[in-house]
C-alpha positions in Angstrom: 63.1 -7.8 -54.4 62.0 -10.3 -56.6 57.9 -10.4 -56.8 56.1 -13.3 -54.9 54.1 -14.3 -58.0 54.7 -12.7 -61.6 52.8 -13.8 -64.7 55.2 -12.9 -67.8 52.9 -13.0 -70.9 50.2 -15.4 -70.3 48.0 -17.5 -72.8 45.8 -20.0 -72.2 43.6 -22.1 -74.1 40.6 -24.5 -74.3 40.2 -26.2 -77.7 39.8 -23.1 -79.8 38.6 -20.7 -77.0 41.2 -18.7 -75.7 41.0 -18.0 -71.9 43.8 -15.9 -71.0 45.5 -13.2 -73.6 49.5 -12.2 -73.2 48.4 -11.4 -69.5 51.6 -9.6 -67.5 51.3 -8.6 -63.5 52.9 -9.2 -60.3 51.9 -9.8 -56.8 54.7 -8.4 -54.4 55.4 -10.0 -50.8 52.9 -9.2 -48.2 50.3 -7.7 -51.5 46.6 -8.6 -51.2 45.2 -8.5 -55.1 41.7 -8.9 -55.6 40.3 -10.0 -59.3 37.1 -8.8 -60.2 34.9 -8.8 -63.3 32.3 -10.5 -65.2 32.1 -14.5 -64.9 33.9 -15.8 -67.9 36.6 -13.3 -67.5 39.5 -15.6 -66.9 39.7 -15.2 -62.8 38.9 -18.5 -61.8 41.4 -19.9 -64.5 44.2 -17.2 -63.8 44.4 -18.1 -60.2 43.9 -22.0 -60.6 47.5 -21.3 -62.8 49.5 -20.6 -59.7 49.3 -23.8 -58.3 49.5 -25.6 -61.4 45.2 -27.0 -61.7 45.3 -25.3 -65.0 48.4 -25.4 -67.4 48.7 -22.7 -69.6 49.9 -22.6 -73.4 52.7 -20.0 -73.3 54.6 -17.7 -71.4 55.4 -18.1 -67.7 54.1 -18.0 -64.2 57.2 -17.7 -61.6 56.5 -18.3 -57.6 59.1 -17.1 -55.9 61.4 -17.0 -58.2 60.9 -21.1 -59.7 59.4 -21.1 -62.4 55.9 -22.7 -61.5 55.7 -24.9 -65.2 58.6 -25.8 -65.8 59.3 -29.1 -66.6 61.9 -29.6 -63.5 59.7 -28.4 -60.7 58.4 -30.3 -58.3 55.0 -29.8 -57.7 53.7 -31.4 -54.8 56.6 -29.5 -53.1 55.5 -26.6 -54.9 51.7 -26.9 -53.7 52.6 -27.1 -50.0 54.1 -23.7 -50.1 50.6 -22.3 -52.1 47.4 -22.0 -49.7 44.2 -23.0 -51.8 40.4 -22.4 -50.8 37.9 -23.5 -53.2 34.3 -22.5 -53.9 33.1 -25.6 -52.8 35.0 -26.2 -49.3 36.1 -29.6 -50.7 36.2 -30.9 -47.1 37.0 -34.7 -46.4 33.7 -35.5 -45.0 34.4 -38.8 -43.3 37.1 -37.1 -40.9 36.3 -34.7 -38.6 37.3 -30.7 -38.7 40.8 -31.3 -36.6 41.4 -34.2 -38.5 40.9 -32.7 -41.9 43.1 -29.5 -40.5 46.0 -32.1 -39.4 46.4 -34.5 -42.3 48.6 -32.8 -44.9 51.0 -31.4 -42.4 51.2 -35.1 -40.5 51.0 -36.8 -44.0 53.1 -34.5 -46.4 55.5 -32.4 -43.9 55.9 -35.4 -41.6 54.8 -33.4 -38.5 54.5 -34.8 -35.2 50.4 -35.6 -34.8 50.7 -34.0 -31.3 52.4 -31.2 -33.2 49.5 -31.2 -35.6 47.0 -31.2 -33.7 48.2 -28.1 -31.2 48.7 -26.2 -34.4 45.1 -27.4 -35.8 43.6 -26.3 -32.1 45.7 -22.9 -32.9 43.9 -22.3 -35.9 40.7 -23.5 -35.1 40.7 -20.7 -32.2 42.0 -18.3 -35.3 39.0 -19.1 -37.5 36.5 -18.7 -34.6 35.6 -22.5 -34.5 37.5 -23.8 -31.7 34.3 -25.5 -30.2 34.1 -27.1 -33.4 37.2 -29.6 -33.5 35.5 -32.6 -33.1 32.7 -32.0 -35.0 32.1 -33.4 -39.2 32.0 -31.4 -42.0 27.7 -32.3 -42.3 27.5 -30.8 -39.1 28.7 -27.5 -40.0 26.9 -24.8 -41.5 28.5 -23.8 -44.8 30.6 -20.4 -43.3 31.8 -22.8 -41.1 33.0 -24.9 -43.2 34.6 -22.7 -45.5 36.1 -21.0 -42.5 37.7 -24.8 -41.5 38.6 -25.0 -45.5 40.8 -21.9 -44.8 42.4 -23.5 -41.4 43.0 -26.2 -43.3 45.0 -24.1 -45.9 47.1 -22.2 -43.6 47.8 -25.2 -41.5 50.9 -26.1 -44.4 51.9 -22.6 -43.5 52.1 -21.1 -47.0 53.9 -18.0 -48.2 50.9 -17.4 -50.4 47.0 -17.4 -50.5 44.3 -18.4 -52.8 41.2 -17.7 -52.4 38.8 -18.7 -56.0 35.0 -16.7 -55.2 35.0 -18.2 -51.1 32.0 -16.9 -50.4 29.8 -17.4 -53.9 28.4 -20.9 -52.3 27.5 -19.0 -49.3 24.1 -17.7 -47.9 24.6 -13.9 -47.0 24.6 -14.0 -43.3 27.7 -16.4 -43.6 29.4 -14.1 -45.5 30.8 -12.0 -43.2 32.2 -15.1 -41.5 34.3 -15.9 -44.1 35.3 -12.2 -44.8 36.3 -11.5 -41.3 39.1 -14.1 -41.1 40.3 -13.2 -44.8 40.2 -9.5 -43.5 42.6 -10.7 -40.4 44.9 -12.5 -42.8 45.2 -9.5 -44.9 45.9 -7.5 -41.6 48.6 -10.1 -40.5 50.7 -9.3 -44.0 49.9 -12.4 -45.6 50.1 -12.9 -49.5 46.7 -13.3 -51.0 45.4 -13.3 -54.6 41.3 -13.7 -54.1 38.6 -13.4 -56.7 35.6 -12.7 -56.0 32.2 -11.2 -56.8 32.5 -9.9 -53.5 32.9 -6.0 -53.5 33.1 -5.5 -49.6 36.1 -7.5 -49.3 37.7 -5.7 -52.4 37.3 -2.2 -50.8 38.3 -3.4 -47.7 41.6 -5.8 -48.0 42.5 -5.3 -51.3 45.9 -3.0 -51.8 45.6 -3.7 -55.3 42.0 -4.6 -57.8 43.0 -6.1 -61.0 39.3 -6.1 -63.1 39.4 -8.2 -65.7 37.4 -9.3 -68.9 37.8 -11.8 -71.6 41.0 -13.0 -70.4 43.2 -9.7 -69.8 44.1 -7.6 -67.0 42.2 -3.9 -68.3 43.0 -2.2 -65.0 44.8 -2.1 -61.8 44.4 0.3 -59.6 44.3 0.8 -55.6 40.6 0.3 -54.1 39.7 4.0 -53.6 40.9 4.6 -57.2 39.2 1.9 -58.8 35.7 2.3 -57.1 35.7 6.3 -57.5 37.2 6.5 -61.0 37.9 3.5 -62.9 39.8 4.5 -66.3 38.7 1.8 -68.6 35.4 1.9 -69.8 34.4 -1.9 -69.1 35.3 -1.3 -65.8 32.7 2.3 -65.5 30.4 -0.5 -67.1 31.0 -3.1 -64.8 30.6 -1.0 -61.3 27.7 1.1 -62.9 25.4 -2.7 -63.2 26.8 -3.6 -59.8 25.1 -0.4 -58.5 21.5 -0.7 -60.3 21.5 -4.3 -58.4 
């Protein structure tokens, strides 16, 4: 079975800085990965790869199979199959929530608006904010709107997730919002790649942590594996700081 998303040598660079060093991994069907490590690492720019934000300098990132920068693919095509949730919600704030949930299927996929919007009303219920439909994006607290960022995402249907550090806008107590519906779509079997700072979520959904630092992958290991006895000793150093705080 080919992988959902594999990453075949990966470098990446900004002027003179390199961000991302001959990276290699894979993300299988139905495989929630989690990226961790120190900011600067390269997370933020590996995911922001997948979907094309970022080019990268050499090697190859496949989706699917197609080969995601290649000069013949077509990207917006390419982008509605690839969920995306941002730090910053990136809401449209002069339409409200079930309006921002129904435009890309209505305007991209062509759906029906009565199709739309059932769907939209589905997911609303999903995310916990079914109340919230008619309400605008200033009106929301920021959980909420991160949790209608998501909805918004998964109303293209996409084969894939990603999330880049959801909650790291978020006061604590809206954390666990935010958590709880990634925790369901892990549950449900979807695809996700996620980075976060968030540990909880890694321990909890992850199948597989990737830490990384100064633009490689140094480990991959399953959560209990990784939190108990991580091999590299970046990684020791890394969890040993996250426990003094």
């Amino acid at each position: 079975m080919i992988p959902m998303i594999l990453f075949n040598q990966v470098n990446k660079w900004y002027g003179e800085y390199q961000a991302l060093t001959d990276l290699s991994a894979e993300i299988k069907s139905g495989e929630v990965v989690v990226i961790c490590g120190p900011s600067g690492s390269g997370k933020s720019t590996l995911s922001r790869t997948v979907n094309r934000l970022e080019p990268i300098g050499q090697g190859q990132i496949l989706f699917d199979g197609v080969d995601i920068h290649g000069t013949s693919t077509r990207l917006n095509q390419l982008r509605t199959r690839i969920g995306f949730v941002f730090q910053s919600f990136n809401l449209f704030p002069h339409i409200s929530v079930i309006d921002n949930i129904m435009l890309s299927p209505a305007k991209v996929l062509g759906v029906k608006r009565s199709q739309a919007r059932r769907h939209a009303v589905e997911l609303l219920d999903r995310v916990g904010l079914a109340n919230k439909a008619n309400a605008y994006p200033a009106q929301l607290s920021g959980g909420q709107q991160q949790r209608v960022a998501i909805a918004r995402a998964l109303a293209m249907n996409p084969p894939v997730m990603l999330f880049d550090e959801p909650t790291s806008a978020l006061d604590p107590e809206m954390v666990g919002e935010v958590l709880n519906v990634m925790r369901g779509l892990a549950n449900e079997g979807m695809t996700m790649m996620c980075v976060t700072h968030e540990m909880n979520l890694a321990r909890e959904v992850a199948d597989t942590i990737w830490f990384m630092d100064e633009g490689r992958i140094l480990e991959k290991a399953a959560p209990a594996a990784f939190f108990t006895a991580p091999r590299h000793p970046r990684a020791q150093r890394f969890l040993a700081d996250l426990r003094q705080h």
